[in-house]
N, C-alpha and C positions, 0 to 999 in steps of 0.2 A: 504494500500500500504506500502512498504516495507521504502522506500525510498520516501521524498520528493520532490517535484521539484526543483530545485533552479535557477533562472535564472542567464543569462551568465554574467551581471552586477556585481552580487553579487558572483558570483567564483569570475571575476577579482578583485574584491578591493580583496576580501580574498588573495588570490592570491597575490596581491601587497602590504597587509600587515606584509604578512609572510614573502616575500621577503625584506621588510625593516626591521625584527627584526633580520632577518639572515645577514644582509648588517651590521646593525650597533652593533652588537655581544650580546643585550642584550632588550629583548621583551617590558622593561619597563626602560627606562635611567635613568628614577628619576630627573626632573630637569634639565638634561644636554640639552642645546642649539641643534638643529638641530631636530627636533621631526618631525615625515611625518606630523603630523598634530595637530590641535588645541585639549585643554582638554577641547570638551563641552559635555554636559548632557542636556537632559529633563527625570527627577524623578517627577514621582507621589509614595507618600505611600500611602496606601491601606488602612492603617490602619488611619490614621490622615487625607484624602484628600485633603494633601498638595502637594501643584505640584511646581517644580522648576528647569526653564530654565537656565542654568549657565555656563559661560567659567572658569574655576578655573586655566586653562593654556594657556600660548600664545605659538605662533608656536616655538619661543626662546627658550622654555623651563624655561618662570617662573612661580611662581605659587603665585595665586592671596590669601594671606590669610583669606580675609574677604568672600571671594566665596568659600573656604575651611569651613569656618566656615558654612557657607550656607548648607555646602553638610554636615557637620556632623550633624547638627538639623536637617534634613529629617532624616539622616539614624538613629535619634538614637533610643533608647527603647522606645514603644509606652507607654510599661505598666508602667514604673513607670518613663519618661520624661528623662531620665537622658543623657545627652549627652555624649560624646566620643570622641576623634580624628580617624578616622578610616584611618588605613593604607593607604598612596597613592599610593602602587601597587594593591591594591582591587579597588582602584577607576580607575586609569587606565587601569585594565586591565577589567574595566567595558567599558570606554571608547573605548579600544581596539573591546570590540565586539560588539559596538554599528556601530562605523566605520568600520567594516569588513561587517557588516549588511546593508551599505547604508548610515549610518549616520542619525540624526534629528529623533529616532525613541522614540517614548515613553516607558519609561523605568518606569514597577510598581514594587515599592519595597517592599518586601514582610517582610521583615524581614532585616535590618543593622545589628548594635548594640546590643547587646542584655545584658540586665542588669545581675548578680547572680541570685536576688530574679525573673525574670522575668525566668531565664531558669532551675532556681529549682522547680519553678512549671510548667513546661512543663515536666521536668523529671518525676515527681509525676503525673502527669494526662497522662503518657505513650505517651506523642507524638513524642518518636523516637531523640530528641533532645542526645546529650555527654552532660556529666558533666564536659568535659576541650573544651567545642565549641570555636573554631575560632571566632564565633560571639561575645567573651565575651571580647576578646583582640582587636573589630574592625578591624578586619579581613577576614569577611566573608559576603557573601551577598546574599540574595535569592531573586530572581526576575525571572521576565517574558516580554516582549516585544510586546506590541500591533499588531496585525496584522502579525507576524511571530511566525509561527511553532516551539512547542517546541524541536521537535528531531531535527530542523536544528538550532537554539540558541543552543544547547548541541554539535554539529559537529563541530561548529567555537570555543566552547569553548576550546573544546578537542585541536582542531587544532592551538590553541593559544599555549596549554604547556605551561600557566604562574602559576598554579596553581594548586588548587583541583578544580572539577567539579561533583556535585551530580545532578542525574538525577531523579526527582520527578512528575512522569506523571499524579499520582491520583491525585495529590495536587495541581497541572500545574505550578511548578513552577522549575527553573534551581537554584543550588547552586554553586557559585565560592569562592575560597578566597586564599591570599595570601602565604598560606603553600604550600609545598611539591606537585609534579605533579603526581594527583591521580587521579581515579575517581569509582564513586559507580554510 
């Protein structure tokens, strides 16, 4: 089929989250007081199976740093441990389409962080990887969501406009990150 079904719950939060990035002029405030909603996450990584439930933000708009640290040892490099600050518009705007999706959905991470020597040998083993990745500045994220369809996780990304969006269907996994609004 061409097209996925979506039910009518999940147009409206979509729906009512695009109307609030457009209400308050900016898809991701960073911080600023007044947020539609809480920054929470459930991450599993794939690679470590580490799983973690976490608010890093309150509705106020603060942000919690020790739950920040949390979410950077999930996302970081499986291969050689190294951790990273990862940008908080990749994370939010993880969060963004976790909440356009219904909210409380298991988020597996496929890939955060990703080290040099980690993504110099994916260069070398031809796996499609850039030599300037977003992943390498924490920036970027590759995941998938339990129980929903990857071409409708790729439709809310799109329709978010906070980023880039790669779409990897053999691989089953969706690409977002904080740069420029693109998509492959």
């Amino acid at each position: 089929m061409l097209f996925e079904a979506v039910s009518r719950r999940t147009l409206l939060k979509t729906a009512l989250a695009g109307a609030f990035c457009l209400w308050s002029g900016q898809a991701f405030p960073e911080g600023r007081p007044g947020n539609a909603f809480e920054g929470r996450l459930s991450l599993f990584n794939t690679h470590t199976d580490e799983k973690l439930e976490i608010a890093y933000r309150d509705r106020d708009g603060h942000y919690d740093p020790d739950a920040l640290d949390a979410v950077n040892r999930l996302l970081r490099c499986h291969y050689t441990n190294e951790v990273a600050r990862m940008d908080i518009r990749v994370i939010e705007y993880l969060n963004a389409m976790d909440k356009s999706l219904g909210g409380n959905n298991d988020i597996h991470i496929i890939s955060g962080f990703r080290s040099r020597p980690y993504n110099d040998l994916l260069l070398r083993d031809g796996r499609g990887v850039v030599p300037h990745s977003l992943h390498l500045a924490g920036k970027a994220v590759d995941f998938r969501i339990q129980g929903i369809g990857l071409k409708t996780v790729r439709r809310i990304a799109l329709g978010l406009s906070a980023g880039g969006v790669g779409y990897y269907p053999v691989s089953n996994f969706i690409h977002i990150d904080s740069g420029r609004v693109r998509s492959w």
